[in-house]
Biopython code that builds the backbone (N, CA, C, O; Angstrom):
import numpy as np
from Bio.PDB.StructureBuilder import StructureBuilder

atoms = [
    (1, "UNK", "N", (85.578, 158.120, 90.798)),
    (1, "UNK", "CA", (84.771, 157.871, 89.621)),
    (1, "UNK", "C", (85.610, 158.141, 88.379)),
    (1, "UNK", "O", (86.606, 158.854, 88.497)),
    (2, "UNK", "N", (85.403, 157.816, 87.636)),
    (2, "UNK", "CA", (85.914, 157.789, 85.886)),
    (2, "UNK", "C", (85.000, 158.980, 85.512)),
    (2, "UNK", "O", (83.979, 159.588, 85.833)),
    (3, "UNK", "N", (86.315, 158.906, 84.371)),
    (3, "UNK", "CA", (86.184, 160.388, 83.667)),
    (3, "UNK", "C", (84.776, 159.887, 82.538)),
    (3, "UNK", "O", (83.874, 160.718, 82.641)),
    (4, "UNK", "N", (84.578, 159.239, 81.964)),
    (4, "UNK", "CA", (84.274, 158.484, 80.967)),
    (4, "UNK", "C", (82.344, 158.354, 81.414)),
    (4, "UNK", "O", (81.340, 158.322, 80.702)),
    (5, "UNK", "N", (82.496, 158.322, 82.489)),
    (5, "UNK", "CA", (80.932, 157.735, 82.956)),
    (5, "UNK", "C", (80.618, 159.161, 83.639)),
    (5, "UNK", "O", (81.400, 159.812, 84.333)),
    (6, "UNK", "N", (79.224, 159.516, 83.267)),
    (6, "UNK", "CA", (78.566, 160.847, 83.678)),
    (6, "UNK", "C", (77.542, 160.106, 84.997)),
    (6, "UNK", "O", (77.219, 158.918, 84.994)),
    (7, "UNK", "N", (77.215, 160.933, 85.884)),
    (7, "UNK", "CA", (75.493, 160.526, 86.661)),
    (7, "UNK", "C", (74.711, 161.441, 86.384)),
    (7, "UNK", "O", (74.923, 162.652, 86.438)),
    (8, "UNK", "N", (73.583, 160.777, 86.014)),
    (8, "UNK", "CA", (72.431, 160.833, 85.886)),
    (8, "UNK", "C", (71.119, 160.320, 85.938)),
    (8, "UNK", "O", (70.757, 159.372, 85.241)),
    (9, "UNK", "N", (70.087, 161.165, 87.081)),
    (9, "UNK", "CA", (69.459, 160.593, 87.646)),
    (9, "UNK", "C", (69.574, 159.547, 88.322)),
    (9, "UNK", "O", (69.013, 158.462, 88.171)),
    (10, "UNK", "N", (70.786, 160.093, 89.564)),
    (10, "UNK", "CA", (71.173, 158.757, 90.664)),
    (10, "UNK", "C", (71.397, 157.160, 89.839)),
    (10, "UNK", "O", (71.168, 156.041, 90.298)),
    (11, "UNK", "N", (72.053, 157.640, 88.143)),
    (11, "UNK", "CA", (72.686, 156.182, 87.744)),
    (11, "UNK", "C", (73.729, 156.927, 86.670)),
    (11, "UNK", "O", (73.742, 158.055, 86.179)),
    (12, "UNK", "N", (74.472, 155.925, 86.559)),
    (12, "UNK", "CA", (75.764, 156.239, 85.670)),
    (12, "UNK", "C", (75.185, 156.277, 84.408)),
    (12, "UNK", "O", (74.016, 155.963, 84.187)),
    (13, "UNK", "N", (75.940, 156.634, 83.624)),
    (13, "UNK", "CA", (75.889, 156.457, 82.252)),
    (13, "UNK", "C", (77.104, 157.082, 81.454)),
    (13, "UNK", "O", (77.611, 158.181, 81.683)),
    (14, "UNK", "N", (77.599, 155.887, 80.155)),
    (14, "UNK", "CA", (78.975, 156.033, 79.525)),
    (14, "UNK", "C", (78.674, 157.308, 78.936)),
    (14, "UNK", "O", (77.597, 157.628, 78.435)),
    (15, "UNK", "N", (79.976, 158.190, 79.060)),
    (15, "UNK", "CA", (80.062, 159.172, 78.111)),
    (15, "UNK", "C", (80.376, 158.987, 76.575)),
    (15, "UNK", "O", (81.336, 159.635, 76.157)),
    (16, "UNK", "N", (79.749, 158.253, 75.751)),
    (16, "UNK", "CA", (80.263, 157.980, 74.343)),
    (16, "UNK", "C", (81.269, 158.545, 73.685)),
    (16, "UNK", "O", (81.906, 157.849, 72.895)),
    (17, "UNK", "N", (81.577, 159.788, 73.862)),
    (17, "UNK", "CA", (82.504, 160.516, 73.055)),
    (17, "UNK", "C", (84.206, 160.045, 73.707)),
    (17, "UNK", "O", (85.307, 159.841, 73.194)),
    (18, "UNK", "N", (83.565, 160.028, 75.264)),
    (18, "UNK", "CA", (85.183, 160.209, 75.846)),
    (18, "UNK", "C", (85.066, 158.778, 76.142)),
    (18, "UNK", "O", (85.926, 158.709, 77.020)),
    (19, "UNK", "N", (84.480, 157.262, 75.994)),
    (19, "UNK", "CA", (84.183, 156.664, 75.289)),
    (19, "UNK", "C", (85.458, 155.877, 74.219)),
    (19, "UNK", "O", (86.460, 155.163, 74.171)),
    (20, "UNK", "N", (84.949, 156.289, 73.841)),
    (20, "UNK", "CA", (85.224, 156.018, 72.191)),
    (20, "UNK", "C", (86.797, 156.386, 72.679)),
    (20, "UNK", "O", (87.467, 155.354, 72.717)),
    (21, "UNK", "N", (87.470, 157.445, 73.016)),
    (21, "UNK", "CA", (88.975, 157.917, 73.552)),
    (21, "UNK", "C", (89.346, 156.379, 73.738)),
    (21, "UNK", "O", (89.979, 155.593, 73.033)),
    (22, "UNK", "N", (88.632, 156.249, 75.097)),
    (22, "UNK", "CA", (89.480, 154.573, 75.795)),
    (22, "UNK", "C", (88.966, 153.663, 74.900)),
    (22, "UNK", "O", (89.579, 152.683, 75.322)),
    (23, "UNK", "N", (88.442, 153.323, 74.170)),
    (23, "UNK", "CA", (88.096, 152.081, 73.091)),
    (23, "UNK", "C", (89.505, 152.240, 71.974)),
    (23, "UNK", "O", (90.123, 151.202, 71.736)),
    (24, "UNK", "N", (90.006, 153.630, 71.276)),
    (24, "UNK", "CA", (90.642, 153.788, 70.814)),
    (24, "UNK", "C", (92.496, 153.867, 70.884)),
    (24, "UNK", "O", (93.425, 153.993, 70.087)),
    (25, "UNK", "N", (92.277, 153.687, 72.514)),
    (25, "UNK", "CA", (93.685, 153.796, 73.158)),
    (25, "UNK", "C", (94.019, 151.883, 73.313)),
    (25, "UNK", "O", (95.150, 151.397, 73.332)),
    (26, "UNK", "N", (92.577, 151.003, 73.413)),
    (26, "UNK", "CA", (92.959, 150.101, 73.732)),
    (26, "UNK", "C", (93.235, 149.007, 72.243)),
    (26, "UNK", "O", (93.701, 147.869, 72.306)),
    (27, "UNK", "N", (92.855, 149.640, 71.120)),
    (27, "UNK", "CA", (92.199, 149.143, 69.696)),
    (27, "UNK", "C", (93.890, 149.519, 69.548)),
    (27, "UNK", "O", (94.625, 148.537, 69.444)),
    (28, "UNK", "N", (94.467, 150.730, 69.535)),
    (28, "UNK", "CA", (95.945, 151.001, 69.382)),
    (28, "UNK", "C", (96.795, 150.379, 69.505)),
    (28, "UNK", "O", (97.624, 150.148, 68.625)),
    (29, "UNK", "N", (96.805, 149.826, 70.958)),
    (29, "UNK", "CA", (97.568, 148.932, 71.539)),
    (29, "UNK", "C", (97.864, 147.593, 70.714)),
    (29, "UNK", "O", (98.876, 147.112, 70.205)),
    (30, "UNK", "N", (96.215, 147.124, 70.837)),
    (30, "UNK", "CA", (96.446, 145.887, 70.604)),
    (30, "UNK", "C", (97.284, 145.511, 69.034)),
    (30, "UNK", "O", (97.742, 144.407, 68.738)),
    (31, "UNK", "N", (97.324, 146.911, 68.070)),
    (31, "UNK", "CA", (97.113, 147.087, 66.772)),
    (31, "UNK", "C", (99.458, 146.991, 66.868)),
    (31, "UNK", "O", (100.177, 146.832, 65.881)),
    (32, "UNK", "N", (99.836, 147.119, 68.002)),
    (32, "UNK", "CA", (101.149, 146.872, 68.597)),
    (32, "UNK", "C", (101.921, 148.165, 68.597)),
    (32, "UNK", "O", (103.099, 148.359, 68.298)),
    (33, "UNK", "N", (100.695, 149.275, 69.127)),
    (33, "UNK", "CA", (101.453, 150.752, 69.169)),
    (33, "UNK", "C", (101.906, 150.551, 70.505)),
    (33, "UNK", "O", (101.689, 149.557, 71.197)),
    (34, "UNK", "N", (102.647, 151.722, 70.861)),
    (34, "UNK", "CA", (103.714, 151.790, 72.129)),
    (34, "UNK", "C", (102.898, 152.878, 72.902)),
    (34, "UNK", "O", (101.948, 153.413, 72.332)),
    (35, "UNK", "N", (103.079, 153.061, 73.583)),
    (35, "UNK", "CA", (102.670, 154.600, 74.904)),
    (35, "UNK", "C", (102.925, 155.742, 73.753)),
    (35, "UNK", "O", (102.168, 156.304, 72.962)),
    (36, "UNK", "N", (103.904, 155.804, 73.936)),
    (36, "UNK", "CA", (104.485, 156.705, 72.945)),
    (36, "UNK", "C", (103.547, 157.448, 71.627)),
    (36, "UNK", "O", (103.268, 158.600, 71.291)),
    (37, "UNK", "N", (103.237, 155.967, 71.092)),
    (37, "UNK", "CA", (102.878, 156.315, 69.658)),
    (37, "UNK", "C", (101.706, 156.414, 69.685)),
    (37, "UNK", "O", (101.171, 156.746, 68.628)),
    (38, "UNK", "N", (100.791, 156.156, 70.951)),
    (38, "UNK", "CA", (99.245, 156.706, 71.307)),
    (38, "UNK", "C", (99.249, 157.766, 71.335)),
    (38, "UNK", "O", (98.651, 158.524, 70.571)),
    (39, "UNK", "N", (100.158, 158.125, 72.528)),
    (39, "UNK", "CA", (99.787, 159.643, 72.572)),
    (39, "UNK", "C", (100.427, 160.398, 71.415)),
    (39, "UNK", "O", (100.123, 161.533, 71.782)),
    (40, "UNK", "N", (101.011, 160.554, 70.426)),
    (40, "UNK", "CA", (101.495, 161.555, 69.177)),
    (40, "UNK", "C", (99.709, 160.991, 68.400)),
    (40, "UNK", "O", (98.897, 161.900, 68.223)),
    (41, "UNK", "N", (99.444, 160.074, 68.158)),
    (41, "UNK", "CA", (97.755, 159.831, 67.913)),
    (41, "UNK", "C", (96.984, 160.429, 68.208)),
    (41, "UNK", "O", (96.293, 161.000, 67.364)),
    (42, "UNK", "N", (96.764, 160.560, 69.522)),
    (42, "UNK", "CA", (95.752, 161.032, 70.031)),
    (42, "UNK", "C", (95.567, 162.413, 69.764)),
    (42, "UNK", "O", (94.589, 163.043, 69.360)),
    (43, "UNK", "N", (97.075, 162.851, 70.178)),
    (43, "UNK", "CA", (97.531, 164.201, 70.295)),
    (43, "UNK", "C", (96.563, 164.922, 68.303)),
    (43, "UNK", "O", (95.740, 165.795, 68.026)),
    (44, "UNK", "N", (97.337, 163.909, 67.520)),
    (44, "UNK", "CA", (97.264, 164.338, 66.297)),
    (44, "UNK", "C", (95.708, 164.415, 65.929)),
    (44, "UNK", "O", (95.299, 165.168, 65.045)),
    (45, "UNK", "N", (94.818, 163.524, 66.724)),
    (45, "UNK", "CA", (93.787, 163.279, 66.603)),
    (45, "UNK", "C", (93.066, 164.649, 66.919)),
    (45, "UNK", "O", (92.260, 165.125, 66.121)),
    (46, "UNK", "N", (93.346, 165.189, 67.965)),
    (46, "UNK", "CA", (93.154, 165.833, 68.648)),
    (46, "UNK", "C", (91.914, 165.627, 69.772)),
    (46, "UNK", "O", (90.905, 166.291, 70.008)),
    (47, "UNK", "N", (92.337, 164.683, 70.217)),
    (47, "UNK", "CA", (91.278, 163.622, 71.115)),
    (47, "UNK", "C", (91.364, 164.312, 72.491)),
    (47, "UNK", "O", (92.553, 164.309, 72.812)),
    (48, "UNK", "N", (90.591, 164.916, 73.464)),
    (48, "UNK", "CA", (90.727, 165.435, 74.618)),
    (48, "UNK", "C", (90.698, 164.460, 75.660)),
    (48, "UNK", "O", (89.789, 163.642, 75.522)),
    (49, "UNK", "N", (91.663, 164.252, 76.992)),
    (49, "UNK", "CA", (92.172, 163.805, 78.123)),
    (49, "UNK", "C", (90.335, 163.943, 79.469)),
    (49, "UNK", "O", (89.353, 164.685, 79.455)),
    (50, "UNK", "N", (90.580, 163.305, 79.969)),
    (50, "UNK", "CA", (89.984, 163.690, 81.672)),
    (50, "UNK", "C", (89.301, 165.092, 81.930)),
    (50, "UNK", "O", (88.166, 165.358, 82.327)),
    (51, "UNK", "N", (90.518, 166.021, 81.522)),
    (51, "UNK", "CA", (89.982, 167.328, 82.094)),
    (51, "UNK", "C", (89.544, 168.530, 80.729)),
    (51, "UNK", "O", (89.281, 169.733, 80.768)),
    (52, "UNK", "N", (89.617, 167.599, 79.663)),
    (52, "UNK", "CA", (89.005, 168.331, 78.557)),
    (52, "UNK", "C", (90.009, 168.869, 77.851)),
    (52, "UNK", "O", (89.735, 169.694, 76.979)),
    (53, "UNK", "N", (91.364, 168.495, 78.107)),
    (53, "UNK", "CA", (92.729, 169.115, 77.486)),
    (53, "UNK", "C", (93.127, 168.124, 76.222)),
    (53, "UNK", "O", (92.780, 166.945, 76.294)),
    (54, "UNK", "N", (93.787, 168.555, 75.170)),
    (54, "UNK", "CA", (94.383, 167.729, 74.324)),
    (54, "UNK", "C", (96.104, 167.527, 74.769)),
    (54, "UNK", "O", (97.140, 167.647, 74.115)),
    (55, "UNK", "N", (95.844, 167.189, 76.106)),
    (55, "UNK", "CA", (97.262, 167.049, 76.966)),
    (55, "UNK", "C", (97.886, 165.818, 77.227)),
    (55, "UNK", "O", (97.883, 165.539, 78.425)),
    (56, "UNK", "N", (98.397, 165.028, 76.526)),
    (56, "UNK", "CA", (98.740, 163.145, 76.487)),
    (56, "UNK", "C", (99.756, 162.790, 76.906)),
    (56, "UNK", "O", (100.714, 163.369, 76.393)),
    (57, "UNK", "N", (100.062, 161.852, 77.859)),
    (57, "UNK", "CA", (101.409, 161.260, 77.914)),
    (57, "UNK", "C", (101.722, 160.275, 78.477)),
    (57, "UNK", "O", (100.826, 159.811, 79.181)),
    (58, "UNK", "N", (102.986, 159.539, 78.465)),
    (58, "UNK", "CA", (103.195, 158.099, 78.787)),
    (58, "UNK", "C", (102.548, 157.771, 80.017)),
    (58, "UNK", "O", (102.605, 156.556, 80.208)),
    (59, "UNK", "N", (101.965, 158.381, 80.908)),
    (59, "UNK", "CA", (101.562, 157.882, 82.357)),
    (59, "UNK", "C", (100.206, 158.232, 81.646)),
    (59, "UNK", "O", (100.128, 157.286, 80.863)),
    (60, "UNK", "N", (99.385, 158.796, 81.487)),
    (60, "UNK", "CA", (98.084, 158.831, 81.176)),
    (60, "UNK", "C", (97.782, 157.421, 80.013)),
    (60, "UNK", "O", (96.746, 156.756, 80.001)),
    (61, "UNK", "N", (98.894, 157.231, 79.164)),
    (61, "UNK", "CA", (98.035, 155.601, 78.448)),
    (61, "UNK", "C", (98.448, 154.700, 79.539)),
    (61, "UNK", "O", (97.581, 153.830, 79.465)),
    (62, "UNK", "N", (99.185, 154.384, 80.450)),
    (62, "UNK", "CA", (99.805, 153.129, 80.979)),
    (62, "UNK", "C", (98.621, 152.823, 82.329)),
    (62, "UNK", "O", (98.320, 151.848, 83.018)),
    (63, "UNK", "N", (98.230, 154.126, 82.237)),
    (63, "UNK", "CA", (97.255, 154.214, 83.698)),
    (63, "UNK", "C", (95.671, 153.709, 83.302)),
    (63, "UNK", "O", (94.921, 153.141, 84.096)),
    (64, "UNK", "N", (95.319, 154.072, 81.794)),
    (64, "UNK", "CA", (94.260, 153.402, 81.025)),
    (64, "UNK", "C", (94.664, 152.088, 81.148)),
    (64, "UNK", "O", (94.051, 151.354, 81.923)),
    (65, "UNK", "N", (95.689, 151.633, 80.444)),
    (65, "UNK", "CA", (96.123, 150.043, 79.955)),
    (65, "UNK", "C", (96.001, 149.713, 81.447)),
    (65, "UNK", "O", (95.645, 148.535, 81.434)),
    (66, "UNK", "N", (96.077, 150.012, 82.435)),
    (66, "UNK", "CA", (96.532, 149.125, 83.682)),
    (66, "UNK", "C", (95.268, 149.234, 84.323)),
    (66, "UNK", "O", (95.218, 148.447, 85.268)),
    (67, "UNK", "N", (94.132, 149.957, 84.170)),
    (67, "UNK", "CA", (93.195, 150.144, 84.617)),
    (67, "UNK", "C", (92.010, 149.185, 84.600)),
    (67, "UNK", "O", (91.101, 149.376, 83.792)),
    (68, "UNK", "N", (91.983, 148.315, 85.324)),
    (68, "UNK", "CA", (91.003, 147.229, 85.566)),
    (68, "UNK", "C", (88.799, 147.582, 85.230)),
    (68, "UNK", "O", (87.931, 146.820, 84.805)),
    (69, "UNK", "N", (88.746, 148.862, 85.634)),
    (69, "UNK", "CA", (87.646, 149.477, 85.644)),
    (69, "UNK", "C", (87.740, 149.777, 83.943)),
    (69, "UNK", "O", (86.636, 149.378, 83.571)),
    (70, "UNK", "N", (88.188, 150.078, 83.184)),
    (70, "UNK", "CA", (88.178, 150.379, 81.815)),
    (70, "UNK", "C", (87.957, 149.261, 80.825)),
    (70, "UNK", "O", (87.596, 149.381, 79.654)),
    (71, "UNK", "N", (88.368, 147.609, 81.813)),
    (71, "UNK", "CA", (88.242, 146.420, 80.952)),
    (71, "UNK", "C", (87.056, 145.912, 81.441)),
    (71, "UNK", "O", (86.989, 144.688, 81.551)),
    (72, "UNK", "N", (85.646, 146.906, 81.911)),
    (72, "UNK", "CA", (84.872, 146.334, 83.086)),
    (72, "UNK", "C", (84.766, 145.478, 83.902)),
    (72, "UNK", "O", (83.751, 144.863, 84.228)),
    (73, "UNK", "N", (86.106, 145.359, 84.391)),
    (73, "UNK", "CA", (86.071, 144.600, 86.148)),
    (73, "UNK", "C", (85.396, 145.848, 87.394)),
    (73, "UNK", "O", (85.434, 147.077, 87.452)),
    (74, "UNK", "N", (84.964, 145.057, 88.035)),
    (74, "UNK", "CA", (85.000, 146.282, 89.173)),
    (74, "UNK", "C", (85.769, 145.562, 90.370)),
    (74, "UNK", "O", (85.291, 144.447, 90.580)),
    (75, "UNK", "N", (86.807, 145.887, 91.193)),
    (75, "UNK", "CA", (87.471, 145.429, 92.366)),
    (75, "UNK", "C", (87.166, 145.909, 93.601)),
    (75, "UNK", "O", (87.122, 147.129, 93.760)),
    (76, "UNK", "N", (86.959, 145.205, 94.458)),
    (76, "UNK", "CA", (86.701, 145.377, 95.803)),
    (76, "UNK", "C", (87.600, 144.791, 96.718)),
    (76, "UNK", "O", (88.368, 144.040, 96.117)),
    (77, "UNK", "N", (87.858, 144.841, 98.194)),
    (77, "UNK", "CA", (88.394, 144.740, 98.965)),
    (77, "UNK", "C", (89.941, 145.151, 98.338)),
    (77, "UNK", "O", (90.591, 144.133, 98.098)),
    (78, "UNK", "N", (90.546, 146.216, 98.073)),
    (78, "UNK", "CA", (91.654, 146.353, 98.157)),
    (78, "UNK", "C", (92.380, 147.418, 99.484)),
    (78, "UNK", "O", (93.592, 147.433, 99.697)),
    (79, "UNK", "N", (91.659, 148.020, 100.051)),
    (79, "UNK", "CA", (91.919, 148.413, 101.371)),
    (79, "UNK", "C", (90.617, 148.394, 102.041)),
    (79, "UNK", "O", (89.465, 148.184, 101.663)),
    (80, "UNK", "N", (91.422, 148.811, 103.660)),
    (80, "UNK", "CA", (90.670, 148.695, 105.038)),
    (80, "UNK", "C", (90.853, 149.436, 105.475)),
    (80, "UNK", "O", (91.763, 150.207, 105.173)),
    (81, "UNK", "N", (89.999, 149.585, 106.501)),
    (81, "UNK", "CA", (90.120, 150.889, 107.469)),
    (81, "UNK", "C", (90.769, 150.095, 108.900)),
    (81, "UNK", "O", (90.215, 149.120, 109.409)),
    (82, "UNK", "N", (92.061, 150.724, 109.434)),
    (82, "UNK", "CA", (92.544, 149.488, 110.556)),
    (82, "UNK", "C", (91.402, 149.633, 112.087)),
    (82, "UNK", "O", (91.005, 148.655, 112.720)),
    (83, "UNK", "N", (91.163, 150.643, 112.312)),
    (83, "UNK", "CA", (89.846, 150.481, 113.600)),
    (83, "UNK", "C", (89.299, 151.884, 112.763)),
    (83, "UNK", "O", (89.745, 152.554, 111.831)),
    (84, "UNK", "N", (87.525, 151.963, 114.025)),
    (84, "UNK", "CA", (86.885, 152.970, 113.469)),
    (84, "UNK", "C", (87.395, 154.312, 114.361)),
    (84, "UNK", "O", (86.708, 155.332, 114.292)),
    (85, "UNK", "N", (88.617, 154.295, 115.205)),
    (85, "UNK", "CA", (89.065, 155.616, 115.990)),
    (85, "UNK", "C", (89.830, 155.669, 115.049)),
    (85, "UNK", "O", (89.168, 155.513, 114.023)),
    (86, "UNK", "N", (91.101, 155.834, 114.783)),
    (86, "UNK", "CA", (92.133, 156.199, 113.519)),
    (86, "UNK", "C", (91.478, 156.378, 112.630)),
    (86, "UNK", "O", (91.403, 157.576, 112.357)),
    (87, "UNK", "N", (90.718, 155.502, 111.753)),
    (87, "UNK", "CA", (90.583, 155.424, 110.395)),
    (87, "UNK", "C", (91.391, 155.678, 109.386)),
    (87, "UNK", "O", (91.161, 156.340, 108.374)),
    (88, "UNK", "N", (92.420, 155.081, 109.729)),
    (88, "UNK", "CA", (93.586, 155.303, 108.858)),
    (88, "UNK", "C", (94.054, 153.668, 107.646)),
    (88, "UNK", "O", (94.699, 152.663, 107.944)),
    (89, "UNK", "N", (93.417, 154.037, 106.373)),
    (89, "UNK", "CA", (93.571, 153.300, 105.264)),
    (89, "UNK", "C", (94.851, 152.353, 105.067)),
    (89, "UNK", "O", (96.008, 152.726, 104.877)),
    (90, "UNK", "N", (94.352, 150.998, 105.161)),
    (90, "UNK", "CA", (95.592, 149.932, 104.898)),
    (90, "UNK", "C", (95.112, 149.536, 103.349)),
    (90, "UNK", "O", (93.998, 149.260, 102.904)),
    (91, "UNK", "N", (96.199, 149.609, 102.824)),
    (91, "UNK", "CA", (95.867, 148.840, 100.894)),
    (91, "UNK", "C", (96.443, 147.251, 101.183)),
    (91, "UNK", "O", (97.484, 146.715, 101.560)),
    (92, "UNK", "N", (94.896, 146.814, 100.699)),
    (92, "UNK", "CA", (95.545, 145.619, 100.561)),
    (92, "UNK", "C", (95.636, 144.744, 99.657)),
    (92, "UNK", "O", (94.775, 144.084, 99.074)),
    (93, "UNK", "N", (97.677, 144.812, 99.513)),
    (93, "UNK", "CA", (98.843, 143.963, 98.551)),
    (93, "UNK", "C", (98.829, 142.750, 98.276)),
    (93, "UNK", "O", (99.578, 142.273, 97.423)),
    (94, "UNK", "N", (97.924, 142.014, 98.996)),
    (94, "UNK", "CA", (98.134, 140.232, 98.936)),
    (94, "UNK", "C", (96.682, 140.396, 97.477)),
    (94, "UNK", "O", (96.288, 141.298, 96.736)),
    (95, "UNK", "N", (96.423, 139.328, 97.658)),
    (95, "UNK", "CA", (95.747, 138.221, 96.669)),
    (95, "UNK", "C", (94.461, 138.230, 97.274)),
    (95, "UNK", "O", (93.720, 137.677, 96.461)),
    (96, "UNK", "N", (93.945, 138.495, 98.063)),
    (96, "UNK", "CA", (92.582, 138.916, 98.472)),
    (96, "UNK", "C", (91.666, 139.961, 97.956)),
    (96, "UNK", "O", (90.602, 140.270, 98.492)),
    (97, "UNK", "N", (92.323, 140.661, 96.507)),
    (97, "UNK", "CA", (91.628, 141.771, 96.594)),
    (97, "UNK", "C", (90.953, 141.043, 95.714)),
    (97, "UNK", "O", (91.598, 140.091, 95.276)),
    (98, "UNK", "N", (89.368, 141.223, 95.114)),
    (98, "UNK", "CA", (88.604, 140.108, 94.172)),
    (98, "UNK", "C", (87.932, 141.403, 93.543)),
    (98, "UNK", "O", (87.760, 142.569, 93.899)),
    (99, "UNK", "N", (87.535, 140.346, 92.038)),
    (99, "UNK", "CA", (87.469, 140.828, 91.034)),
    (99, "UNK", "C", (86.312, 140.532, 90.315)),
    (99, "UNK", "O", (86.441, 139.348, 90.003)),
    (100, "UNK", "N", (85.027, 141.036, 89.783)),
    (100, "UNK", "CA", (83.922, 140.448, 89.550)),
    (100, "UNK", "C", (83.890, 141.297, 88.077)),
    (100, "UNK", "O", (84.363, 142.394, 87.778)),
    (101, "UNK", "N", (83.166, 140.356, 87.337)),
    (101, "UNK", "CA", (82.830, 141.414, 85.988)),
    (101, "UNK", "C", (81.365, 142.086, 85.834)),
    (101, "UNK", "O", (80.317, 141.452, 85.957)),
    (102, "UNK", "N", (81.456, 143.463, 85.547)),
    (102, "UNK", "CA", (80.241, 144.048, 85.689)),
    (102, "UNK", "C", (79.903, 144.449, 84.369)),
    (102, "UNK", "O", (78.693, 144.449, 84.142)),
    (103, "UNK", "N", (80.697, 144.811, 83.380)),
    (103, "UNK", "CA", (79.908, 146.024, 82.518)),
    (103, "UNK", "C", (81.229, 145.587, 81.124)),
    (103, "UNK", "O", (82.414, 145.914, 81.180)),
    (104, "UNK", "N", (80.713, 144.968, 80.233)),
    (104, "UNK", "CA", (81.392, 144.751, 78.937)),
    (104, "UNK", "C", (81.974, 146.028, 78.414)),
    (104, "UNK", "O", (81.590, 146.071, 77.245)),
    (105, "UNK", "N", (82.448, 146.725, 78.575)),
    (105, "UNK", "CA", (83.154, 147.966, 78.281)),
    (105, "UNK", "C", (83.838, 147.948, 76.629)),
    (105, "UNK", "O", (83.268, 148.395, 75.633)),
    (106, "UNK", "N", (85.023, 147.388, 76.663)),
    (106, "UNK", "CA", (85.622, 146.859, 75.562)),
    (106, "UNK", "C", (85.557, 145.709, 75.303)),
    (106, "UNK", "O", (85.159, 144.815, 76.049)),
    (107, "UNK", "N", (85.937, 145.619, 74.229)),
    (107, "UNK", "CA", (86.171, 143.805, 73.984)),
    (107, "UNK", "C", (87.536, 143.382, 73.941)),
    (107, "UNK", "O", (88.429, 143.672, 73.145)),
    (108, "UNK", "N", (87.531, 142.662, 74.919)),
    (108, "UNK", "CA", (88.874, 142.270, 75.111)),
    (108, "UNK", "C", (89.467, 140.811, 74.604)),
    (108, "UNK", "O", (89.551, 139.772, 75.259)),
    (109, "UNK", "N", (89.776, 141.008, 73.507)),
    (109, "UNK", "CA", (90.472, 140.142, 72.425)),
    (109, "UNK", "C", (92.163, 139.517, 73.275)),
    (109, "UNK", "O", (92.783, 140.155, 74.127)),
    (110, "UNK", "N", (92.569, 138.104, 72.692)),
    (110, "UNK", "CA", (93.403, 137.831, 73.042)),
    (110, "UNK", "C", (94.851, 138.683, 73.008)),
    (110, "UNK", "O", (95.797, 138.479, 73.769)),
    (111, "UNK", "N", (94.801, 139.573, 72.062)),
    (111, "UNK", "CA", (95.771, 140.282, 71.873)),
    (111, "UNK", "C", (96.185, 141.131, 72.908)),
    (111, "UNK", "O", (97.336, 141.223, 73.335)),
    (112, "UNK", "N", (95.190, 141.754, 73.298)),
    (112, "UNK", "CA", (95.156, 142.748, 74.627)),
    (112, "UNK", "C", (95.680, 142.264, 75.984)),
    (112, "UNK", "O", (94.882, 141.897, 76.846)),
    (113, "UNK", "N", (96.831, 142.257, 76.164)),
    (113, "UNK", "CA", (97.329, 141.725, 77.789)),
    (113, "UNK", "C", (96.823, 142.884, 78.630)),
    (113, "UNK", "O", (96.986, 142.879, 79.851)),
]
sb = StructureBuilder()
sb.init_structure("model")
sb.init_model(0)
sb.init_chain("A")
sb.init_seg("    ")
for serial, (resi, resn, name, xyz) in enumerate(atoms, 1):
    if name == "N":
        sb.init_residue(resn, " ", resi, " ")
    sb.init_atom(name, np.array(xyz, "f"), 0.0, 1.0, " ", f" {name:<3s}", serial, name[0])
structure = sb.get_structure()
């Protein structure tokens, strides 16, 4: 689950504040900031991370930016279980994994790759 979405009463719901974090990491970007220059932002902002830290860095924006669930896709079939004795997880790398849109999250403007 995402940091961003609380449950309640057996349904999700956006956390607005932390929220607003990923709206602002992706508004950055598009605005032609670097990894880099988010997080000295954020940092300066003093915008808190996942675990409630004002702790930022190049793998925490690249993992937002790359994060399919943050542009509200939701993905399915990307692994399997190979039988039900093992149960040992295959990811799956091909072109089968599919992609449906659920939840307008951001707005994703042409700028935003």
């Amino acid at each position: 689950m995402t940091w961003w979405v609380i449950k309640v009463n057996r349904t999700y719901v956006i956390n607005e504040e932390q929220a607003a974090t990923i709206r602002m990491v992706f508004t950055l970007y598009s605005q032609g900031y670097g990894e880099k220059a988010i997080v000295n932002e954020l940092s300066r902002l003093g915008r808190k991370d996942g675990h409630g830290n004002v702790s930022w860095s190049c793998t925490k924006i690249s993992r937002i930016l790359r994060n399919a669930t943050y542009m509200g896709y939701v993905c399915y079939n990307k692994s399997k279980v190979n039988n039900y004795l093992e149960k040992k997880r295959i990811n799956n790398l091909d072109e089968t994994s599919s992609y449906y849109k659920r939840v307008v999250f951001i707005d994703r403007s042409p700028a935003v790759c």
